[in-house]
C-alpha positions in Angstrom: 59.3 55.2 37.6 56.9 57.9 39.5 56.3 60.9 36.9 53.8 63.9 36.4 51.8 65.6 34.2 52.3 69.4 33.5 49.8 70.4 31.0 47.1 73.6 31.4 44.6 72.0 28.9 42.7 69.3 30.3 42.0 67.1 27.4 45.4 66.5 26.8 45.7 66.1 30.9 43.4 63.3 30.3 45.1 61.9 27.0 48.3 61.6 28.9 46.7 60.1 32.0 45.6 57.4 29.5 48.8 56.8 28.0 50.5 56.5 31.0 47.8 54.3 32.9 49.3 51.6 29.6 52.4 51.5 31.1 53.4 48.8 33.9 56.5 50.5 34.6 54.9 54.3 35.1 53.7 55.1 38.4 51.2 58.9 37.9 52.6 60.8 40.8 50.6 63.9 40.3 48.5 66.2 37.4 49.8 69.7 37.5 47.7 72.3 35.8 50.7 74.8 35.5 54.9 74.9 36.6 53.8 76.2 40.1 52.0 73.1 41.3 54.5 70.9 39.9 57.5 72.8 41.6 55.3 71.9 44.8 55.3 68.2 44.1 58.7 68.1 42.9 59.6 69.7 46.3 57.4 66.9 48.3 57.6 63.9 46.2 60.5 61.6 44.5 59.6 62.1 40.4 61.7 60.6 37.8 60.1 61.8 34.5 58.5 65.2 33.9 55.5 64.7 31.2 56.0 68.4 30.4 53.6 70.7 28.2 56.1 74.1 26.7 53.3 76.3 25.9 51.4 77.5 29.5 50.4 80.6 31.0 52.6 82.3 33.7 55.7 80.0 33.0 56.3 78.4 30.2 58.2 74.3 29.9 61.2 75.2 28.8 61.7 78.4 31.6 60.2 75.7 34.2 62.9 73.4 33.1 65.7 76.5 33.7 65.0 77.0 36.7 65.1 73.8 38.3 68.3 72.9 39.9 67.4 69.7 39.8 66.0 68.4 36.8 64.0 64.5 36.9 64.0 62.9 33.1 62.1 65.0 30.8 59.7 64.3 27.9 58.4 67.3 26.4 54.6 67.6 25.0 53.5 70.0 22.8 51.2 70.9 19.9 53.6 73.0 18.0 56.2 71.3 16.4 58.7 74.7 15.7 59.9 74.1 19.3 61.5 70.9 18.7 65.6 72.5 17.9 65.2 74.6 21.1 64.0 71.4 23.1 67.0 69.9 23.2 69.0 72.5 24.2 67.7 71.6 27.9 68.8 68.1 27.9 65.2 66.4 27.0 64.9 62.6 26.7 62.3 63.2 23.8 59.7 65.7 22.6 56.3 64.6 21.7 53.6 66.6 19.2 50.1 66.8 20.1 48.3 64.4 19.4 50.6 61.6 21.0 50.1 58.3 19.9 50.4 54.9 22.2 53.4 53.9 20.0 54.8 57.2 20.1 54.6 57.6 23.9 56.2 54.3 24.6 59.2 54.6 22.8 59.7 58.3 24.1 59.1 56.8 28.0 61.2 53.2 27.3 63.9 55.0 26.5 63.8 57.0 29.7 63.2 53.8 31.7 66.6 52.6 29.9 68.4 55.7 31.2 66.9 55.5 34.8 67.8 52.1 35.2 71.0 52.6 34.5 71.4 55.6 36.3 73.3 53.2 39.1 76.5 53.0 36.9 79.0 56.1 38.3 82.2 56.6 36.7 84.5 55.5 40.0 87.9 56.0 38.6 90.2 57.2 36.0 93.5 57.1 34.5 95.4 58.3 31.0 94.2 54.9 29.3 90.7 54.2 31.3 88.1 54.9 33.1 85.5 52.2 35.1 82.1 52.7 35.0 80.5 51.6 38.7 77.3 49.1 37.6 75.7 48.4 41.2 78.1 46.5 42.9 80.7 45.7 40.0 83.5 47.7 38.4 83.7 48.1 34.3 86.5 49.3 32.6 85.7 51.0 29.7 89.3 52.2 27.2 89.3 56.0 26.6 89.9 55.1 23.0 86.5 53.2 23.3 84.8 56.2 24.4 83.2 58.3 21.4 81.0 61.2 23.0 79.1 62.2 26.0 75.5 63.6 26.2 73.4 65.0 28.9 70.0 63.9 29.9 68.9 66.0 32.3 70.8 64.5 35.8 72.3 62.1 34.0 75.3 61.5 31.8 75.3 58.7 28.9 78.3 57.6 27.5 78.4 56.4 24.2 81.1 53.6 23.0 82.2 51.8 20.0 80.3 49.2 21.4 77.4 50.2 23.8 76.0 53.0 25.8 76.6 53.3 29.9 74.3 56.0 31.6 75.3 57.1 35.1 73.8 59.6 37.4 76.2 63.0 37.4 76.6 66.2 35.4 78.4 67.1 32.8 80.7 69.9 34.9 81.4 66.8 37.1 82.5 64.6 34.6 83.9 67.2 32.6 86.7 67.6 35.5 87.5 64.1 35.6 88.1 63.0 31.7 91.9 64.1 30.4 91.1 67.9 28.8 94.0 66.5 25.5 90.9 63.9 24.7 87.7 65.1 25.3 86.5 68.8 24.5 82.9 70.3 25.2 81.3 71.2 22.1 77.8 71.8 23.1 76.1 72.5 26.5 74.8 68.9 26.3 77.6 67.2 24.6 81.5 66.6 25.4 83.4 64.7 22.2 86.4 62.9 21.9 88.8 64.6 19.3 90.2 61.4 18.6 86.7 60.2 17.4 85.5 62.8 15.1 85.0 62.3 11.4 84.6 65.4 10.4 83.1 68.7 11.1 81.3 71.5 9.4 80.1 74.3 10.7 77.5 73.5 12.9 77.8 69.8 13.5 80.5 67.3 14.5 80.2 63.4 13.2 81.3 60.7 14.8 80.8 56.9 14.0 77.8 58.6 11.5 76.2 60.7 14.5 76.0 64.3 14.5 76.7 66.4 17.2 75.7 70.0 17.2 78.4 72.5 18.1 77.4 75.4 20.6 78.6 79.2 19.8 79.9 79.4 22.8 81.8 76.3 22.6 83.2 76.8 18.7 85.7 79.0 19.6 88.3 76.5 21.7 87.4 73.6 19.3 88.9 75.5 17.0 92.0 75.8 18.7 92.2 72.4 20.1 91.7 71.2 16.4 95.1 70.4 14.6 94.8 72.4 11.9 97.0 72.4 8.6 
């Protein structure tokens, strides 16, 4: 995976050049001092993960991250840990605090390595009853019973099963179009659910099969109206 370091300090440039030089499957693209250099490499080079600092001069992680249009995998670094609910509103992998430790970093960059190697899988086709998840060269059908939620990473889409996880490479307005609208609703810019699936709901969080899901304003008002209410 070829990624790059965004970070204005230069210790923790250097801390993260260490962590990553660890790391067989990490290939260290570029070191960016600020969002401006890295919108340059980004625009010149293939990169898979951004090793992202939020707070730098000029503009900060999470407004670089807005205004891609495309955004690579993205693990956020930072030494202030009040950022971490606002993170994942911009469909971060992980979010790291300063200082990041060796075990730390590799299970925050595995699990992006798990996502980008599965980011082959499309979702080819779909019916009332199914859909088939394209895995390189062989079709898998997946029920739409099976299916339990939907999250965004960034450019890709997992979803998330009864049984396992299948990550593709698409967006959420994509798939969004494609799954049957009396099933699935979006609940949260990151997350679409399937109203069979929940368990229950309070105000601010969906659960299903014990996870919980986080219910965007703009999104509460049509789950409320898709819920059958008594």
């Amino acid at each position: 995976m070829n990624c790059i370091i965004i970070d204005d300090d230069e210790i923790s440039r250097n801390t993260m050049k260490h962590l990553v030089a660890q790391v067989s499957f990490l290939n260290l693209s570029g070191i960016c001092n600020n969002a401006k250099e890295a919108q340059e490499l980004l625009n010149d080079l293939p990169i898979d993960l951004l090793l992202l600092d939020i707070e730098m001069p000029d503009i900060s992680g999470l407004d670089f991250i807005k205004s891609l249009k495309k955004q690579p995998l993205t693990i956020l670094v930072t030494s202030n840990k009040e950022h971490a609910i606002e993170a994942f509103e911009y469909n971060v992998i992980d979010y790291l605090v300063k200082p990041v430790s060796l075990d730390r970093f590799l299970k925050a960059v595995s699990k992006a390595k798990e996502i980008f190697d599965n980011s082959r899988q499309t979702l080819d086709f779909l019916n009332k009853d199914y859909v088939f998840i394209k895995s390189n060269s062989t079709l898998i059908k997946i029920a739409i019973k099976e299916i339990l939620w939907l999250e965004a990473l960034g450019d890709y889409v997992t979803i998330n099963t009864s049984e396992k996880k299948y990550t593709i490479h698409s967006t959420m307005k994509s798939i969004e179009k494609k799954l049957p609208p009396q099933v699935f609703i979006r609940v949260h810019r990151s997350f679409i659910v399937s109203l069979d699936n929940i368990t229950s709901i309070d105000d601010n969080a969906i659960v299903i099969n014990k996870q919980l899901i986080p219910i965007g304003a703009i999104y509460k008002e049509n789950l409320t109206k898709k819920l059958n209410l008594l």
